[in-house]
N, C-alpha and C positions, 0 to 999 in steps of 0.2 A: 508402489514406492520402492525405490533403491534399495537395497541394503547395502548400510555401511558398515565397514571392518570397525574394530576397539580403537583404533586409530587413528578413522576419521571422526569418529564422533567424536574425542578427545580436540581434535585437530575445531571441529565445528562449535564442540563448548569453547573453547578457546575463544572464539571469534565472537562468540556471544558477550564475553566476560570482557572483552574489550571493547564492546559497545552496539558491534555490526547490527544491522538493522534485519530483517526475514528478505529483503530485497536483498542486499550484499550478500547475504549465508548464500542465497538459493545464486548471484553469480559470482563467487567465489566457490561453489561446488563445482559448477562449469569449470571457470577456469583451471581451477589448480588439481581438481581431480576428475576431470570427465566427467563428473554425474550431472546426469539431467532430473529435477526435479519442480516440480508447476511449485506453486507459493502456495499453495494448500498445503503440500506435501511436506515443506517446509516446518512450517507453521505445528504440522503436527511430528516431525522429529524432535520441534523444540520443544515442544509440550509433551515427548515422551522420553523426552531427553533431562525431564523438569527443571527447564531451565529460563532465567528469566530475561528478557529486553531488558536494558540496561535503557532507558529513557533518559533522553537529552534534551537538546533545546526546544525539540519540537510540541511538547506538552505547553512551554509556555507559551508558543507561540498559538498552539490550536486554544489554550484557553483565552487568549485577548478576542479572538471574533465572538466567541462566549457572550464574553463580557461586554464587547461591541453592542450587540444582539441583545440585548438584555430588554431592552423596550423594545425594539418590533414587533410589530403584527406576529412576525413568523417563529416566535421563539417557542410555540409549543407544537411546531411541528419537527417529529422526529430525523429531517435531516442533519447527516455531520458535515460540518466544515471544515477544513484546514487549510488555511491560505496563508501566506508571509507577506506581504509589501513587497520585500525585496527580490522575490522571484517573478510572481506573478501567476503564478501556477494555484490553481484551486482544486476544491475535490468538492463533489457531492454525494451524496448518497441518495439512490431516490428510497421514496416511499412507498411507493409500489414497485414493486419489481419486475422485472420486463420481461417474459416469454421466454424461459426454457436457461435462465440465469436465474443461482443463487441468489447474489446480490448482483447490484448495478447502479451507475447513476454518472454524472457528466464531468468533464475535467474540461478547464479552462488553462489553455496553454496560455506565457509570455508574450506570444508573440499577437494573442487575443485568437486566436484559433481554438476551437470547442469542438469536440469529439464525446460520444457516450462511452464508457466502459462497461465490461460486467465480468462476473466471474462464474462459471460454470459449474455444473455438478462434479466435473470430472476434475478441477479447482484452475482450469486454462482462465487466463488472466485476455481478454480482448478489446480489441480499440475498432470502434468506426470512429473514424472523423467523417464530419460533415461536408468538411471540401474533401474530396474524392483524390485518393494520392498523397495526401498529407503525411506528413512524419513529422514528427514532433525534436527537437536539438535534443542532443546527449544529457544535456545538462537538464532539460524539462523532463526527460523520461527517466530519470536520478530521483526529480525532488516528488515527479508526481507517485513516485514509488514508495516515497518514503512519505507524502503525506496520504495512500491510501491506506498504509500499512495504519498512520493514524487517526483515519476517518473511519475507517472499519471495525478500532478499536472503541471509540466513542461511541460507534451505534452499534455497541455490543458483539458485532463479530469476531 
C-alpha cells in the first residue's frame, strides 16, 4: 500500500466527509495525486484512517430488493443484491466462491450483458464478461462500483 503524506490523508478524509464512495477515493487518488491503490487498499486506509462512508441513497435502494424478497424461495440464501430499476445494473455475490478469489459473483450490466466478477487476495478487483471483448459504458462501471462497494457490505465484507 502507498503511503500518504499528512496531507493527503487530510485531503482523503475530506472526500470521505463529503460523501465519496471507496470507488471515487481509490480514482480520485489516481487522478489528483498519482497514487495507484486496488479497492482493498482503499477500504483499508479508510479503516485506518477511522473513518466512516457517509451512506446515501444506495442503502434504500439495496434494502427494497430485501424487502422485494422477502417471500421467495431464496431469501435464506446468503447472497447480496443491489440493483436500482433505474440503471439496470445488479450485483451478486456468490456463495461459493470461485478458485483462487476472495470473494466473487456476477454483475448484470444495462445493456443486459453479464459478466462474473471477483476480488483477489492481492484486493485486484476483475471482470470476465461472458461475450468475449465486452466493456461495459462509463456510467455502468460507476454504478456497478458503487453497488459492489454495497453488496459487499451486506454480505459482511
Amino acid at each position: 500500500m502507498a503511503k500518504l503524506s499528512k496531507e493527503q490523508t487530510a485531503r482523503v478524509s475530506a472526500w470521505v466527509a463529503e460523501g465519496a464512495t471507496l470507488a471515487q477515493v481509490q480514482a480520485r487518488l489516481v487522478e489528483e495525486m498519482d497514487v495507484h491503490m486496488t479497492y482493498m487498499d482503499v477500504r483499508f486506509l479508510v479503516d485506518d484512517l477511522n473513518l466512516s462512508l457517509v451512506e446515501k441513497e444506495e442503502p434504500k435502494a439495496a434494502e427494497a430488493p430485501a424487502e422485494d424478497s422477502a417471500g421467495s424461495p431464496a431469501q435464506d440464501a446468503p447472497e447480496a443484491t443491489a440493483a436500482a430499476p433505474q440503471s439496470g445494473v445488479s450485483i451478486s455475490v456468490d456463495t461459493v466462491v470461485r478458485p483462487g478469489a476472495v470473494v466473487s459473483g456476477t454483475a448484470t450490466f444495462s445493456d443486459g450483458e453479464v459478466g462474473e466478477w471477483y476480488l483477489d487476495q492481492m484486493g485486484q478487483l476483475g471482470f470476465n464478461p461472458r461475450t468475449p471483448g465486452y466493456r461495459p459504458s462509463q456510467a455502468d462501471v460507476a454504478d456497478f462500483q458503487v453497488k459492489l462497494d454495497v453488496a459487499l457490505r451486506q454480505a459482511g465484507y
